[in-house]
N, CA, C and O atoms as a MOPAC input file, in Angstrom:
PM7 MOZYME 1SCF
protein

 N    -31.51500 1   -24.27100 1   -58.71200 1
 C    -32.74000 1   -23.70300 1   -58.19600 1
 C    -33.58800 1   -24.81000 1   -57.59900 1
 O    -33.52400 1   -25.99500 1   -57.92600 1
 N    -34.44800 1   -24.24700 1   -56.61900 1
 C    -35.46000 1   -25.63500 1   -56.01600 1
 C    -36.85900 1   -24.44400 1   -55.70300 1
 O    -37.20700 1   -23.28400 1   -55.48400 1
 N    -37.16100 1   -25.55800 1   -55.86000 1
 C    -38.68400 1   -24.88300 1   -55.29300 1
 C    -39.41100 1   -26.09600 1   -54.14000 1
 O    -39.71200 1   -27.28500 1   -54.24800 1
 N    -39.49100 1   -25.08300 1   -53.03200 1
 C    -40.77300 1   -26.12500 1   -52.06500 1
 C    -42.13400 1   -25.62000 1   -52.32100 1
 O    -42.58100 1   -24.47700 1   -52.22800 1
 N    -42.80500 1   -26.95800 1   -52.73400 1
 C    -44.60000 1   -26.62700 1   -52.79000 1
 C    -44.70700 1   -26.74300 1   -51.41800 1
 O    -43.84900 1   -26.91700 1   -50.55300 1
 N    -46.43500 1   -26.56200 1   -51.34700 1
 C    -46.70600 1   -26.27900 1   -49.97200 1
 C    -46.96700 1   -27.70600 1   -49.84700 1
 O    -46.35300 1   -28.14400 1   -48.87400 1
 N    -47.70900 1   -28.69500 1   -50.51600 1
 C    -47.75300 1   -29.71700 1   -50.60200 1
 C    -46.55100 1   -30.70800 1   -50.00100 1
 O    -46.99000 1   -31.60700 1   -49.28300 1
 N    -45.37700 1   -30.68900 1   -50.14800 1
 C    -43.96100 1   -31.11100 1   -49.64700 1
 C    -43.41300 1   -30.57000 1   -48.14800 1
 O    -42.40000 1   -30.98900 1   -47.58700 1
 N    -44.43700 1   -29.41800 1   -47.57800 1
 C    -44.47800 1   -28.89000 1   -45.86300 1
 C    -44.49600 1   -30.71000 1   -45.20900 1
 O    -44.84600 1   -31.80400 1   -45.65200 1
 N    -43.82800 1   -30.11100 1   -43.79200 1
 C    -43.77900 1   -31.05900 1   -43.00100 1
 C    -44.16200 1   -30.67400 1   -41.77000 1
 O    -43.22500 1   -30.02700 1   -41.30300 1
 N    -45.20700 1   -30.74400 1   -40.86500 1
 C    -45.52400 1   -29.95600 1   -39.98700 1
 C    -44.93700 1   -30.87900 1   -38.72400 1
 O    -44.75900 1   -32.09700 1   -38.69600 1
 N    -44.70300 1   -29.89100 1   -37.70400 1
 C    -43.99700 1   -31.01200 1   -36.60000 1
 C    -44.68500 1   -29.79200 1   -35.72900 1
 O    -44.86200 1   -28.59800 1   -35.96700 1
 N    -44.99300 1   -30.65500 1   -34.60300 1
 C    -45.58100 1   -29.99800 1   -32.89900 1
 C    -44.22500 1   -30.53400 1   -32.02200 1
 O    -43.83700 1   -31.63300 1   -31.62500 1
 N    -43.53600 1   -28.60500 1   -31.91900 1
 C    -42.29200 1   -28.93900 1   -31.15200 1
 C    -43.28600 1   -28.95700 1   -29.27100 1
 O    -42.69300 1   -29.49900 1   -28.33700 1
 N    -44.47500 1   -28.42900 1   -29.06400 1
 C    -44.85100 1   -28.34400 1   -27.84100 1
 C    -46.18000 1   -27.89800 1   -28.09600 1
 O    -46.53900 1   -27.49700 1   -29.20300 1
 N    -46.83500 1   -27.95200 1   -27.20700 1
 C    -48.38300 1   -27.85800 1   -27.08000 1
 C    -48.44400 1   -26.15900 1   -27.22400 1
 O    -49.61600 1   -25.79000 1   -27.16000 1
 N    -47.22700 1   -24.72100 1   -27.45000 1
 C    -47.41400 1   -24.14800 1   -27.83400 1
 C    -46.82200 1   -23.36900 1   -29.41200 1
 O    -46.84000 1   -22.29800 1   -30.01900 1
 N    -46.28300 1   -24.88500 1   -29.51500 1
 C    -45.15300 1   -24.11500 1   -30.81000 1
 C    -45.23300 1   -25.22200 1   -32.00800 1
 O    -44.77700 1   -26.32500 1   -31.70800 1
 N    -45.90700 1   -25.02100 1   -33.71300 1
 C    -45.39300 1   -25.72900 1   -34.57400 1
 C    -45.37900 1   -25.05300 1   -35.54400 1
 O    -45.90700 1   -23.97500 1   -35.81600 1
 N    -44.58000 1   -25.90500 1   -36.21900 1
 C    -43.54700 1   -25.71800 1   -36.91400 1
 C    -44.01400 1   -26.46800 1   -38.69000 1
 O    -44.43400 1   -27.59900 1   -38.93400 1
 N    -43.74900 1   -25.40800 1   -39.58000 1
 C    -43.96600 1   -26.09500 1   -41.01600 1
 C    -42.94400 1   -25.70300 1   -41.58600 1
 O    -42.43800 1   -24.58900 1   -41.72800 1
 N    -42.68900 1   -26.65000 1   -41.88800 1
 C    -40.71500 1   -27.04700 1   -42.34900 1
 C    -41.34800 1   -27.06600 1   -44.09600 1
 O    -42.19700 1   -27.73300 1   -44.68800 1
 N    -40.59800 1   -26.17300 1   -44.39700 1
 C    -40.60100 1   -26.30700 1   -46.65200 1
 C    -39.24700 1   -27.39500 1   -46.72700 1
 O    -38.24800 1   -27.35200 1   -46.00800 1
 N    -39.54900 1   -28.38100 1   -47.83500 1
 C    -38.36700 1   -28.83200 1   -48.31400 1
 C    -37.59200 1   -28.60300 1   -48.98300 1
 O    -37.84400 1   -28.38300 1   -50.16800 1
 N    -36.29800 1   -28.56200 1   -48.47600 1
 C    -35.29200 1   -27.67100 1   -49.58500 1
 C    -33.67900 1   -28.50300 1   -49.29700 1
 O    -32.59200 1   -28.00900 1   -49.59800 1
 N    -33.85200 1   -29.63200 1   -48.75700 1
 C    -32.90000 1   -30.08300 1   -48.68400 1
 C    -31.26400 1   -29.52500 1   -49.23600 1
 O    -30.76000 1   -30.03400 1   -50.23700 1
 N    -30.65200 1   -28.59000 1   -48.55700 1
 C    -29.95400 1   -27.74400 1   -48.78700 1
 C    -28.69500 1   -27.53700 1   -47.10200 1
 O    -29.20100 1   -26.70000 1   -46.35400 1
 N    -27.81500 1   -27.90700 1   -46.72000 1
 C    -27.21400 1   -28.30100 1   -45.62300 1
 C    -26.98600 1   -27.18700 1   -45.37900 1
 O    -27.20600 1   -26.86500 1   -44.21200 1
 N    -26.41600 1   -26.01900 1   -46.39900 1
 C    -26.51500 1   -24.32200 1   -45.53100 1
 C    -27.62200 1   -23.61100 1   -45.36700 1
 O    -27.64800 1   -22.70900 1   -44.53100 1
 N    -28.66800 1   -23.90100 1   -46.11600 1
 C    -29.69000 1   -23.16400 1   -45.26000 1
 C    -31.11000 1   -23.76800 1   -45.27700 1
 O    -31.35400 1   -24.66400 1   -46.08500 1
 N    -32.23900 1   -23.24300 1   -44.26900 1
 C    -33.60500 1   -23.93800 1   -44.38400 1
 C    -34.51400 1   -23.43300 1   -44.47300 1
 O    -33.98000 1   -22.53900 1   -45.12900 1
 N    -35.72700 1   -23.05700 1   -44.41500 1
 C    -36.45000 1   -22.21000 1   -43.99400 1
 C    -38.03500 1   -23.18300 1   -43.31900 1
 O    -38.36500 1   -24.33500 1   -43.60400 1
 N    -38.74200 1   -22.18800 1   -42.37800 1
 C    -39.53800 1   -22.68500 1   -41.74500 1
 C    -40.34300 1   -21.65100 1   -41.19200 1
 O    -39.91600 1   -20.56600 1   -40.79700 1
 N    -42.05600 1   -22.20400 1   -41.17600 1
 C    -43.03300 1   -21.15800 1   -40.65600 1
 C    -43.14000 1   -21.83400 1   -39.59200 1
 O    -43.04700 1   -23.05700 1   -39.49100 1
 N    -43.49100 1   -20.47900 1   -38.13100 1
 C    -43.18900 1   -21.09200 1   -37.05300 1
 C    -44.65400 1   -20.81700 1   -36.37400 1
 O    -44.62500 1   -19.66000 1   -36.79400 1
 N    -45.65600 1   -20.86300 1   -35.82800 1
 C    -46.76600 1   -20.69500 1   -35.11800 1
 C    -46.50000 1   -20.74500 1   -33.32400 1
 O    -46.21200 1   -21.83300 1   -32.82500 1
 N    -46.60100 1   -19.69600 1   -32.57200 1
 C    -46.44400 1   -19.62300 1   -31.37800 1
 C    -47.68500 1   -19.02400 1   -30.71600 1
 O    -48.09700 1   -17.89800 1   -30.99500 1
 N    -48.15900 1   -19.69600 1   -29.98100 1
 C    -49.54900 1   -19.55900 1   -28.85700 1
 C    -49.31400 1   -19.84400 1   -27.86900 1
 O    -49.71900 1   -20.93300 1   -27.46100 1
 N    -48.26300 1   -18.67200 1   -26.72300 1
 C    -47.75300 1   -19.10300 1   -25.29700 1
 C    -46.52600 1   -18.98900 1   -25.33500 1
 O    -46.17500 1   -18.26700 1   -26.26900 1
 N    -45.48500 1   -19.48900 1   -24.56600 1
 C    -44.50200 1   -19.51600 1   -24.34100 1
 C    -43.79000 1   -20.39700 1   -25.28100 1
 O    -44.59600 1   -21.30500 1   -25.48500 1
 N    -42.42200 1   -20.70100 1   -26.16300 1
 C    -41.71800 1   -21.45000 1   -26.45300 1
 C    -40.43800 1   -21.47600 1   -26.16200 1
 O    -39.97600 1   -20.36400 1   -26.41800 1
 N    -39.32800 1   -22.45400 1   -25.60200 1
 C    -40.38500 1   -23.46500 1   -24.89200 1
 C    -40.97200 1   -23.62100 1   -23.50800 1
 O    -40.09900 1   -23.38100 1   -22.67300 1
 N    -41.86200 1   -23.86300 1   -23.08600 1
 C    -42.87100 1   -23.70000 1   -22.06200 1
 C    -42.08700 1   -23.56300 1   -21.06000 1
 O    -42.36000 1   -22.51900 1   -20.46800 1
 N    -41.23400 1   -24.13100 1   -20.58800 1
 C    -39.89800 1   -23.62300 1   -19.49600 1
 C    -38.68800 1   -23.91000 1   -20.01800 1
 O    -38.46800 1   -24.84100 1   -20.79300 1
 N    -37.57800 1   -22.82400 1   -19.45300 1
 C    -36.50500 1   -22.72600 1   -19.85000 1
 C    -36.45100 1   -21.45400 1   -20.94100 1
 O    -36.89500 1   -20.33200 1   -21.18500 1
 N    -35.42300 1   -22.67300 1   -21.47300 1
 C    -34.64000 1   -21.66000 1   -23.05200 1
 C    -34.26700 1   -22.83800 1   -24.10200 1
 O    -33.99900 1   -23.98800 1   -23.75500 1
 N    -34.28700 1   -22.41700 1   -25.30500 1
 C    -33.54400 1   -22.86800 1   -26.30100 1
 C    -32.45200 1   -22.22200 1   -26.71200 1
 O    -32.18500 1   -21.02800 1   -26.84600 1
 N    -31.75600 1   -23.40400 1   -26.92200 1
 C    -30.14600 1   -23.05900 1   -27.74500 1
 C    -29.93100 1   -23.72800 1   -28.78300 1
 O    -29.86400 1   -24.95100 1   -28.90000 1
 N    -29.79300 1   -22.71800 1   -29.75100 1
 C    -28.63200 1   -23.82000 1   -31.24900 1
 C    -27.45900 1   -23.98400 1   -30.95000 1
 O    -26.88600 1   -22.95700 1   -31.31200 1
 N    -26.81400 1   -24.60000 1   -30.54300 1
 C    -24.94900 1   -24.61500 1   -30.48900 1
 C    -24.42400 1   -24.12400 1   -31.60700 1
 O    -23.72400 1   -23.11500 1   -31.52500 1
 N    -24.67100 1   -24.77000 1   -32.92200 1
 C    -23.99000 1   -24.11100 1   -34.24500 1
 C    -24.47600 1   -23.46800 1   -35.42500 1
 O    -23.89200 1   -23.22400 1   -36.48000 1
 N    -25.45100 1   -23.27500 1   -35.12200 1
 C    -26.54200 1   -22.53800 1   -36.17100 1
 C    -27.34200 1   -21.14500 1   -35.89900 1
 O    -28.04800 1   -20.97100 1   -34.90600 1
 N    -27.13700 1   -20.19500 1   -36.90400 1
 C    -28.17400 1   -19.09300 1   -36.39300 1
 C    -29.38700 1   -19.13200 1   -36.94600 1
 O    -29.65600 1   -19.85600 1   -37.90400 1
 N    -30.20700 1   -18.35500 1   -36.37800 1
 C    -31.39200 1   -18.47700 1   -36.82200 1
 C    -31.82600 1   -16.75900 1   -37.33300 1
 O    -31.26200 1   -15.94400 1   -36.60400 1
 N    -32.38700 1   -16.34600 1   -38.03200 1
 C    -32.89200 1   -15.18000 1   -38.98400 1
 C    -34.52800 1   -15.28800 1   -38.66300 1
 O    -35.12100 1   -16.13300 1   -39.33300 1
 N    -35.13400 1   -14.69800 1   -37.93000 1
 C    -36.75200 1   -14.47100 1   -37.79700 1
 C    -37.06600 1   -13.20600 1   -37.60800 1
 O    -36.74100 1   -12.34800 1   -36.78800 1
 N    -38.15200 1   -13.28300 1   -39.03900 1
 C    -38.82100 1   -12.68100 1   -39.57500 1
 C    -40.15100 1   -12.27700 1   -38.73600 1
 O    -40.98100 1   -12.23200 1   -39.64300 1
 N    -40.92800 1   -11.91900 1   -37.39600 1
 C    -42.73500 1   -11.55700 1   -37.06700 1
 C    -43.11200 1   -11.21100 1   -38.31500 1
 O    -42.76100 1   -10.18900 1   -38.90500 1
 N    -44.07900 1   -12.36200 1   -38.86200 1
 C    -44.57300 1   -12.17700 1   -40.14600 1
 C    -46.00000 1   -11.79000 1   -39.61300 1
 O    -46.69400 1   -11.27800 1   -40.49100 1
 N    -46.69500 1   -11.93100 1   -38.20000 1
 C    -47.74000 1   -11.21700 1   -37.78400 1
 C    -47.51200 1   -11.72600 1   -36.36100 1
 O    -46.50900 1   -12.34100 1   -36.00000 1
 N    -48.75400 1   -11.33700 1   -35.44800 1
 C    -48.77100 1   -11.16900 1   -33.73800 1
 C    -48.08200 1   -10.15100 1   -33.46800 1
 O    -47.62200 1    -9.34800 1   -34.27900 1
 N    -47.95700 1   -10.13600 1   -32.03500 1
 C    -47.14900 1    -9.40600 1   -30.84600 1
 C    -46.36900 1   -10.36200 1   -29.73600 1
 O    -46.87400 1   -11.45100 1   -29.46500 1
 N    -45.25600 1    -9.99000 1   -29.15900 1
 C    -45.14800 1   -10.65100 1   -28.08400 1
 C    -43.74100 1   -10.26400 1   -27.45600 1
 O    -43.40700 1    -9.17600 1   -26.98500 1
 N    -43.10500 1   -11.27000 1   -27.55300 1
 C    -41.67000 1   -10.86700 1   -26.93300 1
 C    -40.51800 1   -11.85400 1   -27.06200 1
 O    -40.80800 1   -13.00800 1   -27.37900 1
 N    -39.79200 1   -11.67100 1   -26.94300 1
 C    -38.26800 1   -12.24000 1   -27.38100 1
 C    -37.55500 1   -12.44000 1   -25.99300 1
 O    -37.54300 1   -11.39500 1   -25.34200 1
 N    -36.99000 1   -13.45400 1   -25.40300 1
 C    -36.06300 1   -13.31000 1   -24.33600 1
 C    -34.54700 1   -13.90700 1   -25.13300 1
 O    -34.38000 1   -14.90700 1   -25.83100 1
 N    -33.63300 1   -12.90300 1   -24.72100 1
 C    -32.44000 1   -13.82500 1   -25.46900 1
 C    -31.16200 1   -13.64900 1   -24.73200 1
 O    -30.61300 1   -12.60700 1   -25.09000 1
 N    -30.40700 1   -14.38800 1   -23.70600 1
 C    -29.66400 1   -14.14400 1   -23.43800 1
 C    -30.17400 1   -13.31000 1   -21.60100 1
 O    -29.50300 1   -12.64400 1   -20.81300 1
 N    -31.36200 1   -13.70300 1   -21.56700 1
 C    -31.94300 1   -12.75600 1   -20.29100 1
 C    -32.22900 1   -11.63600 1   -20.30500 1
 O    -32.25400 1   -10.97800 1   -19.26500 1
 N    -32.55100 1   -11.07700 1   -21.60900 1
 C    -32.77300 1    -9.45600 1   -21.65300 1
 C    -34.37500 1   -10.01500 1   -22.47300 1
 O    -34.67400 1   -11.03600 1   -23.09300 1
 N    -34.95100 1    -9.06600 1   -22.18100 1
 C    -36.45300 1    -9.60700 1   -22.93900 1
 C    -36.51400 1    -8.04600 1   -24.10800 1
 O    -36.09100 1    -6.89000 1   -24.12800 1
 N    -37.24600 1    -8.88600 1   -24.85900 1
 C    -37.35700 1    -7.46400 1   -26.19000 1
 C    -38.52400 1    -7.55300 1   -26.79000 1
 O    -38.63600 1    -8.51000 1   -27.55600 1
 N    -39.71500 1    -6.62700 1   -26.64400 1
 C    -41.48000 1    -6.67000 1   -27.32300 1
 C    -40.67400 1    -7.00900 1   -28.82100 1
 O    -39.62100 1    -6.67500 1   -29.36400 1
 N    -41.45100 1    -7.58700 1   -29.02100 1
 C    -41.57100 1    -7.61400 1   -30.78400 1
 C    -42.76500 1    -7.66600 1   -31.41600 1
 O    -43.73800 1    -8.10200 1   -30.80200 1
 N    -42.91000 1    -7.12100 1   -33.08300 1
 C    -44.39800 1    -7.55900 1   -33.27000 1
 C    -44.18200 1    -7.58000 1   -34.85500 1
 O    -43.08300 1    -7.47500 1   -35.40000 1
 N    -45.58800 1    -7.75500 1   -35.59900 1
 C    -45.20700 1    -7.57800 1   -36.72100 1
 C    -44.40100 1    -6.68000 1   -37.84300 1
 O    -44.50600 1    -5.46100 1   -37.97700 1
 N    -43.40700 1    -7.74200 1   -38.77200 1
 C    -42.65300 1    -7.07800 1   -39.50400 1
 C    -41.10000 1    -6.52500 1   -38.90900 1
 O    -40.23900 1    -5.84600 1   -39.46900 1
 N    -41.15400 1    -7.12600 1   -37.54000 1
 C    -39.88800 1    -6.98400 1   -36.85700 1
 C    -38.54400 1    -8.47100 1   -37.53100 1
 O    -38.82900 1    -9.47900 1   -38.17700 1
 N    -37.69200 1    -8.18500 1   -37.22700 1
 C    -36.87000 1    -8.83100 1   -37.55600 1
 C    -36.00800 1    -9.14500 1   -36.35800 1
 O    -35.76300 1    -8.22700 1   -35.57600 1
 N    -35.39100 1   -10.67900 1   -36.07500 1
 C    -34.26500 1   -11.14400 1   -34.96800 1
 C    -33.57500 1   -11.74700 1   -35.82700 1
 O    -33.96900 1   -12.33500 1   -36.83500 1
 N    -32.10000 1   -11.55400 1   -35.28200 1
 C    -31.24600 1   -13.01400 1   -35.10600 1
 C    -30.65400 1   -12.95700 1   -33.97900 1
 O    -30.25600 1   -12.02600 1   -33.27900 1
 N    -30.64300 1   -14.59300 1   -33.84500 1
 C    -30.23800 1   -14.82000 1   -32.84000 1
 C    -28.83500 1   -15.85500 1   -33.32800 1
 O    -28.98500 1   -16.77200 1   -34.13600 1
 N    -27.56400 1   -15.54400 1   -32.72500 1
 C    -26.44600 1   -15.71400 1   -32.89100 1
 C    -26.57900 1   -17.38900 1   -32.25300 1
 O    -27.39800 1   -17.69400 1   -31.38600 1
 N    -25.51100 1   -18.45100 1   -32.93900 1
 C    -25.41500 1   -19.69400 1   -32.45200 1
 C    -24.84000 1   -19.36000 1   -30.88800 1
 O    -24.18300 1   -18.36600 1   -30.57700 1
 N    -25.31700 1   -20.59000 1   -29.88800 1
 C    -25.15800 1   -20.80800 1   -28.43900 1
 C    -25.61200 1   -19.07800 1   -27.47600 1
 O    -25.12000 1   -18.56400 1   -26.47200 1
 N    -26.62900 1   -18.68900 1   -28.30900 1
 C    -27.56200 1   -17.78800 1   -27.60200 1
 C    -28.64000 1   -18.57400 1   -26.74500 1
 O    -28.93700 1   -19.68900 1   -27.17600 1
 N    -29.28200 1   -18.12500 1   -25.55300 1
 C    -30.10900 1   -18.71300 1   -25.16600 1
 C    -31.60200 1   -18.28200 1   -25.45900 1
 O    -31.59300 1   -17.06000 1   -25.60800 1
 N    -32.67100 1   -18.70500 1   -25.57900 1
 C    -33.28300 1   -17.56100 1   -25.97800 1
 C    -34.64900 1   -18.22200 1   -25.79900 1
 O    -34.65500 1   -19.41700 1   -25.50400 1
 N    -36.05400 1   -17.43700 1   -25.97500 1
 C    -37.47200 1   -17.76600 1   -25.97400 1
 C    -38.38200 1   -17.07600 1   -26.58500 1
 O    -38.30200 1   -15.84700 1   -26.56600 1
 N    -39.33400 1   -17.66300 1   -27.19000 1
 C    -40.39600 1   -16.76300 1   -27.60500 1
 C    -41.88300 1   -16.59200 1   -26.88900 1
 O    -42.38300 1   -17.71500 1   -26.81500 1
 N    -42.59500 1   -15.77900 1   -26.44300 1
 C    -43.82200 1   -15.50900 1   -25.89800 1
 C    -44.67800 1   -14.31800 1   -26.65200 1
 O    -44.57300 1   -13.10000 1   -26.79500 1
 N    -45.42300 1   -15.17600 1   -26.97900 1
 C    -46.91500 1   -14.50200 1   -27.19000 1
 C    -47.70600 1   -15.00500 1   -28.37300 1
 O    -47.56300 1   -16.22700 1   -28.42800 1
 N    -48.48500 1   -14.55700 1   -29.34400 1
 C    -49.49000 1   -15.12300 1   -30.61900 1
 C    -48.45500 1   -14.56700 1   -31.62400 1
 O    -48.61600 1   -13.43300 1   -32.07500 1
 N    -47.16300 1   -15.49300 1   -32.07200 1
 C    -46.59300 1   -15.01300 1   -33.01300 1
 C    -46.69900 1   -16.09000 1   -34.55400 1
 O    -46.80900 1   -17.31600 1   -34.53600 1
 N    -46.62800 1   -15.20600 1   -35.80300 1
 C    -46.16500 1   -16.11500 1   -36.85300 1
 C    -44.64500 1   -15.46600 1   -37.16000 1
 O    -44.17600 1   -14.33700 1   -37.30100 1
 N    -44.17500 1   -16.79700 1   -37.17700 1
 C    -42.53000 1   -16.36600 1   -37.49800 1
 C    -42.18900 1   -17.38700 1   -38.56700 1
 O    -42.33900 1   -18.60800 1   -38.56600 1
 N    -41.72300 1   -16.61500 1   -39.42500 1
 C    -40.83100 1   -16.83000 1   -40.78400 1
 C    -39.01900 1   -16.82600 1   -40.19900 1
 O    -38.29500 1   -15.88100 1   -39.88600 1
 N    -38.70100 1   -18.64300 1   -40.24700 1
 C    -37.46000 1   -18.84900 1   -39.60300 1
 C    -36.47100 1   -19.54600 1   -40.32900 1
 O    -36.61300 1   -20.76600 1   -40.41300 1
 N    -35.07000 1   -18.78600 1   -41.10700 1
 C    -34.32100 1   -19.32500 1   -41.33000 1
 C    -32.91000 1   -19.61600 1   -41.06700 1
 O    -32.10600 1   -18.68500 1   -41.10400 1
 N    -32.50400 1   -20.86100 1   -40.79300 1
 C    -31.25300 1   -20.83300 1   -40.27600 1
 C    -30.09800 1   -21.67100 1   -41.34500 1
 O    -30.25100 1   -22.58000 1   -42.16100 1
 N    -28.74300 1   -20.77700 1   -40.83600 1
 C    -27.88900 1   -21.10200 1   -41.17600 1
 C    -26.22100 1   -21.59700 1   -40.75100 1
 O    -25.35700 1   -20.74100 1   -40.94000 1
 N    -25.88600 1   -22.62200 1   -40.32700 1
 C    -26.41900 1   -23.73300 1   -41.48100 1
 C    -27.53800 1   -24.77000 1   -41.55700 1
 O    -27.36700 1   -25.51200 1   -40.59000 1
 N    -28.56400 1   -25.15100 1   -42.23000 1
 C    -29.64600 1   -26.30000 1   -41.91900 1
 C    -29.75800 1   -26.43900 1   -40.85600 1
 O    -28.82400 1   -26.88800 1   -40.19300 1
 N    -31.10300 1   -26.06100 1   -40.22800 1
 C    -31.40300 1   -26.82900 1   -38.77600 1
 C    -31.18200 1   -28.44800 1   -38.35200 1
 O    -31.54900 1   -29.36900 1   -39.08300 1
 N    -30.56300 1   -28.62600 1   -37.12900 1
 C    -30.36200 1   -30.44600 1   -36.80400 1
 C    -31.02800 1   -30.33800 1   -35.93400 1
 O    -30.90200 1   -29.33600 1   -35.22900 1
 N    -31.95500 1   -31.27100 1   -35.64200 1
 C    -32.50000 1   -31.22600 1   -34.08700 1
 C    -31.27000 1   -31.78100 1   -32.55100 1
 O    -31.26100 1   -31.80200 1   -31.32000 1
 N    -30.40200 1   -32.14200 1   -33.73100 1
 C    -29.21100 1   -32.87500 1   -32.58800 1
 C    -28.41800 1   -31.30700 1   -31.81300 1
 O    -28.10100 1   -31.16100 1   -30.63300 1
 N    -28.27800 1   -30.35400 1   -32.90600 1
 C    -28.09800 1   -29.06000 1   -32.11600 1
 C    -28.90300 1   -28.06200 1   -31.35800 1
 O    -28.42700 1   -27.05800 1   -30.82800 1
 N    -30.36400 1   -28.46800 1   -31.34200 1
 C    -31.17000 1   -27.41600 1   -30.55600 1
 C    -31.53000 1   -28.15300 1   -29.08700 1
 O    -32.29900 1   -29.11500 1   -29.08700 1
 N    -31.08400 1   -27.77900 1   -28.14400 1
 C    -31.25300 1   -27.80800 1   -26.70600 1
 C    -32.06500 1   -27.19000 1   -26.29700 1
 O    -32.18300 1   -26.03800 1   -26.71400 1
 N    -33.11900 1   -27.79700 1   -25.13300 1
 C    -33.94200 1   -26.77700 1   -24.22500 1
 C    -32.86400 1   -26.71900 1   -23.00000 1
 O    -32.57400 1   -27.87400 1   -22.69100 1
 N    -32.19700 1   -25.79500 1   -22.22600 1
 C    -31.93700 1   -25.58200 1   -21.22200 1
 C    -32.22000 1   -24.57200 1   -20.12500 1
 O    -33.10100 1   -23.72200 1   -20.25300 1
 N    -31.45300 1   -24.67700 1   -19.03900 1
 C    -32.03700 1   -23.72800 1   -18.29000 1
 C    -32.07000 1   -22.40200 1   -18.10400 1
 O    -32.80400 1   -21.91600 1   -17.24300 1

């Protein structure tokens, strides 16, 4: 068993509209993370995990999902995953509850086009 205090959060600014509070759980299959979005993420393009999915939770806001070039409203209490080497984006005032599996690497998340 583990427990992350909130105290042990790690906050990271992936972009002037997206951060991120990482719980510690040092655990290589899975992670979890609160995500804060105000605007587009990321601001152009798309993100990709190559080998990891991701499980998000709209824990509040509205906005929208692009994944793969199809766009999808989402809002609170909705649920995504998004499958590894999906392309994908988020837009609008969202809180997202994000876990992926296996452990997020930053060496696998790409912004592309």
């Amino acid at each position: 068993m583990q427990i992350s205090y909130k105290h042990q959060t790690t906050e990271i600014k992936n972009s002037n509209t997206c951060i991120v509070t990482k719980h510690a759980i040092n655990d290589e299959l899975i992670d979890f993370a609160i995500v804060n979005v105000t605007g587009r993420y990321p601001e152009t393009q798309y993100a990709i995990n190559r080998t990891f999915k991701e499980i998000v939770y709209i824990h509040a806001g509205n906005g929208k999902v692009t994944i793969n070039g199809k766009e999808h409203l989402i809002g609170a209490g909705d649920l995504v995953l998004i499958e590894a080497g999906e392309k994908f984006a988020w837009e609008g005032k969202l809180d997202l509850f994000i876990s992926c599996s296996p452990a997020f690497i930053i060496e696998q998340h790409h912004i592309v086009a």
